[in-house]
C-alpha positions as CSV (number, residue, x, y, z in Angstrom):
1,X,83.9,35.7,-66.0
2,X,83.6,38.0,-68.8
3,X,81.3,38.1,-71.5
4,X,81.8,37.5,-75.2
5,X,80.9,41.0,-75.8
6,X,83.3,43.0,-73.4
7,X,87.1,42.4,-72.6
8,X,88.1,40.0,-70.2
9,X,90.0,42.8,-68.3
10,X,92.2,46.1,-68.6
11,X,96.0,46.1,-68.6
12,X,98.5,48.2,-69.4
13,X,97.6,48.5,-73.4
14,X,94.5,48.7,-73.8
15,X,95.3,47.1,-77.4
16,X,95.6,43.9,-75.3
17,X,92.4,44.1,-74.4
18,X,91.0,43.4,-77.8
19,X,93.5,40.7,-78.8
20,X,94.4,37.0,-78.2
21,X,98.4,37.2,-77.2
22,X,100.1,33.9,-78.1
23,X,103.8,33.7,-78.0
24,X,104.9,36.7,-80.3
25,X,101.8,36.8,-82.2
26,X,98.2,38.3,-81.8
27,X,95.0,37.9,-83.2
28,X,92.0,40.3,-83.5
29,X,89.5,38.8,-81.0
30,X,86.8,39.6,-83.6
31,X,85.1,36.9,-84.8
32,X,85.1,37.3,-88.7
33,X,88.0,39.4,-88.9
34,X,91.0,37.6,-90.8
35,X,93.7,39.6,-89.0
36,X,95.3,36.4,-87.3
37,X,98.6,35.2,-86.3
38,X,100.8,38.6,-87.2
39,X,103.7,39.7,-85.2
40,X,103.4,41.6,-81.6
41,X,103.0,45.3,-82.9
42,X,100.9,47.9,-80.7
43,X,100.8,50.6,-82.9
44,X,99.9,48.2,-86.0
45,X,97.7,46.6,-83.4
46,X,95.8,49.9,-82.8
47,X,95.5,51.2,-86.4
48,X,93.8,48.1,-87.2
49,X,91.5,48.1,-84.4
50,X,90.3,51.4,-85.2
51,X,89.7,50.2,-89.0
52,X,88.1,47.1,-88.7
53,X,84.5,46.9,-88.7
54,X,84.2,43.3,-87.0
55,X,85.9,44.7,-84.1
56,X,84.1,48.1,-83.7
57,X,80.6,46.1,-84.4
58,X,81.7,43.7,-81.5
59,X,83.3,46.6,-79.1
60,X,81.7,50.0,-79.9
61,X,84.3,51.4,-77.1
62,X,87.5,50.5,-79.2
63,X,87.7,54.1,-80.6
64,X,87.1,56.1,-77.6
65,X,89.4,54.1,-75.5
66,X,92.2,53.9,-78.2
67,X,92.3,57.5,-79.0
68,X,92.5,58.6,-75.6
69,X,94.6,56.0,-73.9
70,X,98.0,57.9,-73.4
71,X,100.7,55.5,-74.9
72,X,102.4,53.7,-71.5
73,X,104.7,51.4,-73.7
74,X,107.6,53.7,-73.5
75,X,107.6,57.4,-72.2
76,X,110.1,58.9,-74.9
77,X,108.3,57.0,-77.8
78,X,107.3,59.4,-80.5
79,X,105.0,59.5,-82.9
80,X,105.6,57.4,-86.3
81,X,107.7,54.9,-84.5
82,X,106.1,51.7,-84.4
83,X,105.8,50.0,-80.4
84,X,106.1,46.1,-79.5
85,X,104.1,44.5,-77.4
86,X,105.5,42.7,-74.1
């Protein structure tokens, strides 16, 4: 099992990793972050990942995996077009 500190695993986003998917929504798995409930978005996702300062206390990896993950949603995305999550 996984500890509260660390992801419970990587998949294919590694946004996913730092959120709770339910249904069509996500939350930030921070603790004290407010970011709750919002539509599936992985480019939304990410940007607030990389800005929220609950998250990046809880997982000091979030900026060096985010920035360097290459984007495996969709190969002919481009940037300034937003992604959804599976």
């Amino acid at each position: 099992m996984a500890s509260s500190t660390t992801p419970p695993r990587r998949t294919i986003s590694p946004v996913r990793d730092y959120m709770v998917m339910n249904a069509g929504r996500m939350s930030c798995r921070a603790a004290n972050c407010t970011w709750r409930d919002v539509v599936r978005n992985a480019t939304r996702a990410k940007d607030h990942l990389l800005r929220c300062v609950w998250a990046l206390e809880r997982f000091p990896e979030i900026p060096t995996r985010l920035r360097s993950a290459p984007n495996r949603q969709s190969p002919s995305s481009s940037p300034g077009h937003d992604l959804v999550l599976p």
